[in-house]
Backbone bond lengths (Angstrom), bond angles and torsions (degrees), N, CA, C in turn:
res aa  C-N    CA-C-N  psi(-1)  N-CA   C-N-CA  omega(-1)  CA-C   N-CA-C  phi
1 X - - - 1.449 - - 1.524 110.88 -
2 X 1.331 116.84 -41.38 1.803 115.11 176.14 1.476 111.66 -86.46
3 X 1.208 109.22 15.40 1.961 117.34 156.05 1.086 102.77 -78.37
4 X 1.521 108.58 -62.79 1.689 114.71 -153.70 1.464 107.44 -82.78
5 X 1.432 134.52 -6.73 1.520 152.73 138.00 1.349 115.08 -42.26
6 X 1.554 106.21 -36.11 1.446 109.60 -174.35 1.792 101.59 -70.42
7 X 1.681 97.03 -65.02 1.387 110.74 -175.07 1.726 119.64 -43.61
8 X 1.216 112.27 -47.42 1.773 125.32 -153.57 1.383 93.30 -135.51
9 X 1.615 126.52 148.55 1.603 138.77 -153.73 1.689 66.12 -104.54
10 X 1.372 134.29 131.56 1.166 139.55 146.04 1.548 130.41 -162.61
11 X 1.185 108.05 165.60 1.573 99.37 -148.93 1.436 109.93 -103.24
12 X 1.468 135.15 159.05 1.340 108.87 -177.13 1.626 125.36 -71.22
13 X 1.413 123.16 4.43 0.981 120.93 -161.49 1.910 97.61 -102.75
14 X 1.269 119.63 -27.48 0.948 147.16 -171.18 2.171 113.14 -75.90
15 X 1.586 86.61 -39.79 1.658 88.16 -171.38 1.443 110.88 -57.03
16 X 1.713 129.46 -38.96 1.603 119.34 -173.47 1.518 115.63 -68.26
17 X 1.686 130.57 -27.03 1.014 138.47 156.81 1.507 120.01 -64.46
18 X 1.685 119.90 -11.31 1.689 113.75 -176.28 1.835 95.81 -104.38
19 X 1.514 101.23 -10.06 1.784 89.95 178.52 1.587 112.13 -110.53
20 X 1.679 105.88 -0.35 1.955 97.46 168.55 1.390 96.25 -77.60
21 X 1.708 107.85 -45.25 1.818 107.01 171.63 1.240 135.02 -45.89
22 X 1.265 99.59 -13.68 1.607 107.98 -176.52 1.760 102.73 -88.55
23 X 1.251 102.46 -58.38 1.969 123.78 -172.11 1.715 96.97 -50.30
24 X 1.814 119.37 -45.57 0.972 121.50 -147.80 1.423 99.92 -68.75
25 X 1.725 114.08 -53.00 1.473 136.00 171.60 1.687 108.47 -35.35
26 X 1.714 109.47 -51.55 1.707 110.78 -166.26 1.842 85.63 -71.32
27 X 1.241 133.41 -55.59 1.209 118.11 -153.95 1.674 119.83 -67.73
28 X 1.712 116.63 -30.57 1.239 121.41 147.80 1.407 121.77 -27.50
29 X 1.256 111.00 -76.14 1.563 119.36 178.34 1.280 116.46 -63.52
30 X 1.223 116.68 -29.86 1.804 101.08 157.51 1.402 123.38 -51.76
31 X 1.133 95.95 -54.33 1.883 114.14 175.84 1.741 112.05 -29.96
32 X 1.739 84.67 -56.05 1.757 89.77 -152.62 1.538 81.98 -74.55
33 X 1.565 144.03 -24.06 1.153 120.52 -163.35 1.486 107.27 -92.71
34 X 1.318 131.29 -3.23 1.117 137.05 -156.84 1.891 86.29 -94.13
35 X 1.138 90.16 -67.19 2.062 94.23 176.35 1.421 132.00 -88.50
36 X 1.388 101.16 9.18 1.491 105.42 172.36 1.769 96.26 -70.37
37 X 1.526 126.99 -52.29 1.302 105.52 -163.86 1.541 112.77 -94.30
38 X 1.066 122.27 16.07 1.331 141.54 141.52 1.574 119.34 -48.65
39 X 1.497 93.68 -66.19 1.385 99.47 175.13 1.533 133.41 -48.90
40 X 1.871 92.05 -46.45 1.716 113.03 169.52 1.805 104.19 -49.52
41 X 1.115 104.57 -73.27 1.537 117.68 -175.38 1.488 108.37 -23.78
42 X 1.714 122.59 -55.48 1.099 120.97 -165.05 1.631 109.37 -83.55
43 X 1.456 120.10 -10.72 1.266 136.55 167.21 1.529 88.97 -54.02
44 X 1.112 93.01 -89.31 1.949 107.00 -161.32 1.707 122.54 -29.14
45 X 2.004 94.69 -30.67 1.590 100.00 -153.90 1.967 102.62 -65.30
46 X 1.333 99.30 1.01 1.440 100.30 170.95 1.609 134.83 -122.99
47 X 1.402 80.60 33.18 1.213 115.13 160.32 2.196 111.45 94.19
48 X 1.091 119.90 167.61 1.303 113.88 173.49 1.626 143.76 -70.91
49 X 1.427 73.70 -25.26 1.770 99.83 -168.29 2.070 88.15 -81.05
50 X 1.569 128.17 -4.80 1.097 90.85 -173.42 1.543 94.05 -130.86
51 X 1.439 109.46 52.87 1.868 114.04 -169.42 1.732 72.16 -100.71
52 X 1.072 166.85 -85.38 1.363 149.82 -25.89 2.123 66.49 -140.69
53 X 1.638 113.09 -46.44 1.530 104.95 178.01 1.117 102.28 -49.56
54 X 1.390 129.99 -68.75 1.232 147.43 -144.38 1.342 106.43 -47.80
55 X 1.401 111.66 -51.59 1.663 114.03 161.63 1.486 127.42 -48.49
56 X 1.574 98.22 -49.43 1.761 106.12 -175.05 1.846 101.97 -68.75
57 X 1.284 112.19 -14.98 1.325 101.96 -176.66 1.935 115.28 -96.47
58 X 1.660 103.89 -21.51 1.399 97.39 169.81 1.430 121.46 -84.12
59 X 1.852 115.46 -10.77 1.757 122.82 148.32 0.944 113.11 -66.99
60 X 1.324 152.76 -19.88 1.857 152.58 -173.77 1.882 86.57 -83.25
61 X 1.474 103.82 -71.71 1.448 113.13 -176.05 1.601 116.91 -43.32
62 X 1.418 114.36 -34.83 1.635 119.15 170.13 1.354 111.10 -65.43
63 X 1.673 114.49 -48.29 1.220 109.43 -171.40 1.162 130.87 -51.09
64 X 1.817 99.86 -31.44 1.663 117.91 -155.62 1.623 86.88 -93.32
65 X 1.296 123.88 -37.74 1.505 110.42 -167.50 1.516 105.16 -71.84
66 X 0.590 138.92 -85.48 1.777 153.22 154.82 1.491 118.01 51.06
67 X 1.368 97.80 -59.65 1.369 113.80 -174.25 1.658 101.36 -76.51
68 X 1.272 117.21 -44.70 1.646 127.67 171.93 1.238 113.44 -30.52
69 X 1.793 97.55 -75.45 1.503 101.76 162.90 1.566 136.27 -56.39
70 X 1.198 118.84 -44.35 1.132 96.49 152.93 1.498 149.86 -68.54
71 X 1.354 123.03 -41.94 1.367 90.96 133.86 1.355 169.23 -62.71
72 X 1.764 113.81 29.06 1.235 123.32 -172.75 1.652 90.05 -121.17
73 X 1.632 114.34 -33.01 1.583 96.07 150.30 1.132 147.03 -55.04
74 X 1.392 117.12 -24.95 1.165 119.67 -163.32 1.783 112.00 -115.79
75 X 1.728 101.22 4.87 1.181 102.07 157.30 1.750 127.50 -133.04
76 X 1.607 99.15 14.59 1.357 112.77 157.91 1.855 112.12 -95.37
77 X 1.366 95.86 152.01 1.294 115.05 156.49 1.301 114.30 -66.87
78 X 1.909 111.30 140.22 1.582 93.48 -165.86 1.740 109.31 -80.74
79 X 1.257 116.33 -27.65 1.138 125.46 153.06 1.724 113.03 -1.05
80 X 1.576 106.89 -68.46 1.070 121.59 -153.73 1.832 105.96 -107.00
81 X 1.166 112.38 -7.72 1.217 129.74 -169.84 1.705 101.37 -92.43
82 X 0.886 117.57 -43.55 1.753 133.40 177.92 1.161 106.93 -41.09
83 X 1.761 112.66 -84.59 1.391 131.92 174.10 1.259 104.30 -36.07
84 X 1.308 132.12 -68.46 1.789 134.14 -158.44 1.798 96.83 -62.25
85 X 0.999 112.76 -49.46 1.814 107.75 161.82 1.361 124.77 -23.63
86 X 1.190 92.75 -61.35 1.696 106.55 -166.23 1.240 102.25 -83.59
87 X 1.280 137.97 -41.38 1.506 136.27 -178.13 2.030 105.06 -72.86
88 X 1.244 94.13 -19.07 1.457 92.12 -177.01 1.524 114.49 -84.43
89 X 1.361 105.97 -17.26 1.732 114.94 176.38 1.643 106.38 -123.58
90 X 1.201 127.20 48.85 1.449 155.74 163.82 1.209 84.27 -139.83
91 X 1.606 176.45 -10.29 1.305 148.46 -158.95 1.437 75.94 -94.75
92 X 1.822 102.80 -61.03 1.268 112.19 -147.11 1.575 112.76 -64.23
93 X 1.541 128.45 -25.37 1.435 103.03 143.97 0.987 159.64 -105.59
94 X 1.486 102.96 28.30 1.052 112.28 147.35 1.553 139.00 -81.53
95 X 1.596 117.04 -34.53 1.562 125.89 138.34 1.448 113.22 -36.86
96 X 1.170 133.18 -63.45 1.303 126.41 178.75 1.962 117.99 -59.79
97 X 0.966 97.24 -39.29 1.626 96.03 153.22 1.244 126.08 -50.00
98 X 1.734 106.79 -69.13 1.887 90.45 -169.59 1.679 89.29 -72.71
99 X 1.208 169.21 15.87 1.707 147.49 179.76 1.324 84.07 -91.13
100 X 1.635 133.01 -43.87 1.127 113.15 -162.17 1.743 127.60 -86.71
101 X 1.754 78.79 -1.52 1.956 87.67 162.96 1.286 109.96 -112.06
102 X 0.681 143.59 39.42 1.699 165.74 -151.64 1.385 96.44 -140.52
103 X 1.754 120.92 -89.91 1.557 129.90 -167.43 1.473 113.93 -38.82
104 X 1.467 105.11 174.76 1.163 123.83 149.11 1.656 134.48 -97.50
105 X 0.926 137.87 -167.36 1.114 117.82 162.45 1.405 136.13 -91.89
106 X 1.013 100.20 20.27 1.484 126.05 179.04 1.852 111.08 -109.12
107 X 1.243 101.27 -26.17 1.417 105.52 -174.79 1.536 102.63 -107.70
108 X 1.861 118.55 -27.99 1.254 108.44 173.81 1.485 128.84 -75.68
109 X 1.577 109.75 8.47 1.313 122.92 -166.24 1.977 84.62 -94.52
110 X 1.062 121.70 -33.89 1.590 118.23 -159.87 1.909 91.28 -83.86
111 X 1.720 97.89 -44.35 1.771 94.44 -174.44 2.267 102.02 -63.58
112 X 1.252 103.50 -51.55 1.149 76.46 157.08 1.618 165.08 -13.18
113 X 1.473 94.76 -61.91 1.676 122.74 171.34 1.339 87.44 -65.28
114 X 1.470 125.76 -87.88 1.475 141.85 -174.26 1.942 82.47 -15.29
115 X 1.271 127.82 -108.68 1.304 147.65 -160.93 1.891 93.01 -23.32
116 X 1.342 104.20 -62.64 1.616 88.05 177.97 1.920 125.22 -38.75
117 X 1.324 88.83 -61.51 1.736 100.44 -177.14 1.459 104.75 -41.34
């Protein structure tokens, strides 16, 4: 505790909330780096010439979500808004898990794309 006093002006009441914040931040960015090139991979497995959709379709997909999300921010409590986040992108890989032991390889090339967007 008189390390991290040294480093950052913080108070003792304050330090167990500045180190879940800390763990929470490293484990995010593990995440996204762990399946970001996952994600690429399953982009590509259908070849190059057709990533250029893949993009125009996760901007269509931003566009349309956007407004959703924002209004479910701005009329949830964040309390309650947090949790439904996180359980809502844990559904999705876990759905994307069993489809992709489910398919074939003919169909995991489309769940693929889908998983990129």
């Amino acid at each position: 505790m008189s390390l991290l006093r040294r480093v950052v002006d913080v108070r003792e009441e304050e330090a167990a909330a500045l180190l879940w914040s800390c763990a929470y931040f490293f484990l995010v960015l593990c995440a996204y780096y762990i399946l970001r090139p996952i994600r690429d991979e399953m982009g590509l497995a259908g070849g190059v010439e057709n990533l250029a959709w893949l993009f125009t379709g996760t901007l269509v997909g931003t566009l349309l979500l956007h407004p959703v999300y924002s209004s479910a921010v701005s009329r949830l409590p964040r309390r309650r808004f947090v949790p439904l986040t996180y359980r809502f992108f844990i559904a999705n890989l876990l759905i994307f898990y069993g489809l992709f032991q489910l398919a074939d390889a003919g169909q995991s090339l489309w769940v693929g794309r889908v998983f990129f967007v």
